[in-house]
Structure formats: C-alpha cells, structure tokens
C-alpha positions as CSV (number, residue, x, y, z in Angstrom):
1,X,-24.5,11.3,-5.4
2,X,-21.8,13.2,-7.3
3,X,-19.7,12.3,-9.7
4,X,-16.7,12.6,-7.4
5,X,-18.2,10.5,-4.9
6,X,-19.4,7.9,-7.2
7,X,-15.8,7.9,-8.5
8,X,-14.1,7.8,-5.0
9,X,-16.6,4.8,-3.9
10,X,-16.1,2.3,-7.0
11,X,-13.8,0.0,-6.4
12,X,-10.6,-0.6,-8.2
13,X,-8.2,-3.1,-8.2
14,X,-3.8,-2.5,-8.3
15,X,-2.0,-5.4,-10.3
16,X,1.5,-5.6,-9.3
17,X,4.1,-7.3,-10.8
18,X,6.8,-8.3,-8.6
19,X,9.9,-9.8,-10.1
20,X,11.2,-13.1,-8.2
21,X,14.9,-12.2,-9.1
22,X,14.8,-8.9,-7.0
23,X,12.7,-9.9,-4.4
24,X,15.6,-12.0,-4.0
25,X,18.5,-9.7,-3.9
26,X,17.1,-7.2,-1.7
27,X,18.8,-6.4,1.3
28,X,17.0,-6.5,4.7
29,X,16.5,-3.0,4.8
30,X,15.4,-2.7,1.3
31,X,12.6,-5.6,2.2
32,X,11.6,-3.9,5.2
33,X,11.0,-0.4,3.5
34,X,9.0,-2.5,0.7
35,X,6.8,-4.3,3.3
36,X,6.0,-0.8,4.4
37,X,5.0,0.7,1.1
38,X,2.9,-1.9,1.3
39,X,1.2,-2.1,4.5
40,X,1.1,1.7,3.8
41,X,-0.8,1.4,0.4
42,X,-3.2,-1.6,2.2
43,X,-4.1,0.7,4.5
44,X,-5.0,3.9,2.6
45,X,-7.2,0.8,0.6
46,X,-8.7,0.1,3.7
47,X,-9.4,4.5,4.3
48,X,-7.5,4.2,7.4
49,X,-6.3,7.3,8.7
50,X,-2.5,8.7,8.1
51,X,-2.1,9.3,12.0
52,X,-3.0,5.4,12.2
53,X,-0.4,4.6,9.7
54,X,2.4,6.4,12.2
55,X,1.4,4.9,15.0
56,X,2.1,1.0,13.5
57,X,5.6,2.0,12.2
58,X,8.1,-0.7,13.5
C-alpha cells in the first residue's frame, strides 16, 4: 500500500464547534443551507458519490 492510500484510508475525525447563540438567530434559509453543508460533508465521509449528493437535494 502507498503512502497516499494509507493516508486516504485512516480515519479522521472533524470537531465542530457550533455556537448556541447563532444556531439560534439563523433564519430558515440560513438553517436549511447549513443542514446541507452538512449532509453534504456526511456524505463525502461516507465516499458517496457527488451525482448521489444531487439527486437528495430538497
């Protein structure tokens, strides 16, 4: 196994820090384009494909 490949299979781990006060001032739009980021970032996590990503989009 390469380095590269050894690299791209260890797992990592993301720490995010989300800050109560502007979770609760977003507006609606603002939460739904965060929930996507997210479900978008879970999903590249996951190696699902981009096309895939596309076809969930609400």
């Amino acid at each position: 196994m390469s380095a590269r490949q050894n690299l791209l299979s260890t797992p990592r781990q993301l720490s995010l820090v989300l800050d109560p006060t502007k979770l609760e001032t977003m507006t609606q739009a603002e939460r739904n384009a965060a929930i996507a980021r997210l479900a978008g970032l879970l999903m590249e996590a996951a190696g699902a494909d981009a096309a895939e990503s596309a076809d969930e989009r609400v």
